[in-house]
C-alpha positions as semicolon CSV with decimal commas, in nm:
position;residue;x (nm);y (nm);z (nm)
1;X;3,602;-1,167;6,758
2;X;3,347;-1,400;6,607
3;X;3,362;-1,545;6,184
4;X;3,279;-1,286;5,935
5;X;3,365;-1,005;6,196
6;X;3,554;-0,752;5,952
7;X;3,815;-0,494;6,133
8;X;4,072;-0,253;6,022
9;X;4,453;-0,282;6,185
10;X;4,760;-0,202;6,181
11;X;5,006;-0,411;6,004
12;X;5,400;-0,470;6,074
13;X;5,504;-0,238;5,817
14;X;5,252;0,036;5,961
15;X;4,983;0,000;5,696
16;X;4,610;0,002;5,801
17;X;4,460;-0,279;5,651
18;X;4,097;-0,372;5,678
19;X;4,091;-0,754;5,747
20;X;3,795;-1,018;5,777
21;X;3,788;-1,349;6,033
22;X;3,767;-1,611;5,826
23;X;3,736;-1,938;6,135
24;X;3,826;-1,868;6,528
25;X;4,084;-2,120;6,583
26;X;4,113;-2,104;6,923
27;X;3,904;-1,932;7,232
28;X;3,951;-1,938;7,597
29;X;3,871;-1,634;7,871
30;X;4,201;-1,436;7,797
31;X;4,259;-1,507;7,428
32;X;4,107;-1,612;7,077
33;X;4,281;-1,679;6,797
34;X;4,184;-1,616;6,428
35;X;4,248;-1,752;6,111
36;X;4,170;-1,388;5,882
37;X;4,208;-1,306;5,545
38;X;4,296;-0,966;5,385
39;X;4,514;-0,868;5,107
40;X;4,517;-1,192;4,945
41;X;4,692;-1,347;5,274
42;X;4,551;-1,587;5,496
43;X;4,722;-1,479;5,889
44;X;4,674;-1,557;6,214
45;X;4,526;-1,249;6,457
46;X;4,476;-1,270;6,817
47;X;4,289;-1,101;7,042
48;X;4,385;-1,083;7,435
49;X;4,119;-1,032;7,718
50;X;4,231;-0,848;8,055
51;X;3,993;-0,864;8,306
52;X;3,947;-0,508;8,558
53;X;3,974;-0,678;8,865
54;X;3,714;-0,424;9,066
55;X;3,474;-0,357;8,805
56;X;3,497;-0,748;8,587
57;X;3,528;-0,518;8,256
58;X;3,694;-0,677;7,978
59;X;3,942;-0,485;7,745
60;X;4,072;-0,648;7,455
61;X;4,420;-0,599;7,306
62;X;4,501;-0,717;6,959
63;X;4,817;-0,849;6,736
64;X;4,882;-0,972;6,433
65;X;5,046;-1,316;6,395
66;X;5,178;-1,475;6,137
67;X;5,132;-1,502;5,747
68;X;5,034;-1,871;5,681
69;X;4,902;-1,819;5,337
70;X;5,047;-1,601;5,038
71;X;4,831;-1,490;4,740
72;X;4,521;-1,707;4,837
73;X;4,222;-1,590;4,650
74;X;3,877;-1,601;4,830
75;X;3,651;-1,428;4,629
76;X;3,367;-1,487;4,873
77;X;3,569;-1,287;5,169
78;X;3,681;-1,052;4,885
79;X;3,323;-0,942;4,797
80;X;3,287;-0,921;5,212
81;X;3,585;-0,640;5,200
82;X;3,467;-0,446;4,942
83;X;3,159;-0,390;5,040
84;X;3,274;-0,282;5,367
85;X;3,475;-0,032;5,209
86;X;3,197;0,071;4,982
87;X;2,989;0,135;5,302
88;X;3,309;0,296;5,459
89;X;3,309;0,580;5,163
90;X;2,945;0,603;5,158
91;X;2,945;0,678;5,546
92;X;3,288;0,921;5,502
93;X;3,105;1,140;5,164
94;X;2,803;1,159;5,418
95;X;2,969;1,285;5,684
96;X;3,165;1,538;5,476
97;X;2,878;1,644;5,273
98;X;2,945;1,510;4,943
């Protein structure tokens, strides 16, 4: 996970919800932690690294934290969502011949 990285997830209530990373709090080998903003909510998100012993892979694991923020407004992050989205209807009419 890096800033501006933008990812869809599942949240508690089983809802996919496309998200952005807003600052990485946190980073060591086996974890980051994100400060991300989707939904008008800024959250916490981390990510977990598990190293493959024989071949040194990494495979990352994610979960969603906690809700710091409630109705925050970031219009700059907003615009970042939306035109994800945009591009994620453009690629899905593409693909489906539209």
């Amino acid at each position: 996970m890096k800033k501006n990285d933008v990812f869809t997830f599942t949240a508690p209530n089983g809802v996919e919800v496309t998200g952005v990373v807003t600052a990485i709090i946190s980073s060591t080998k086996y974890q980051t932690v994100a400060l991300c903003y989707a939904q008008n909510r800024l959250f916490t998100f981390y990510e977990h690294i598990a190293y493959d012993i024989e071949t040194g892979e990494a495979e990352s694991d994610y979960s969603y934290g906690e809700i710091l923020v409630e109705y925050a407004v970031l219009p700059e992050y907003d615009e970042m969502l939306a035109r994800y989205n945009d591009l994620e209807v453009a690629q899905a009419e593409n693909i489906n011949g539209m």
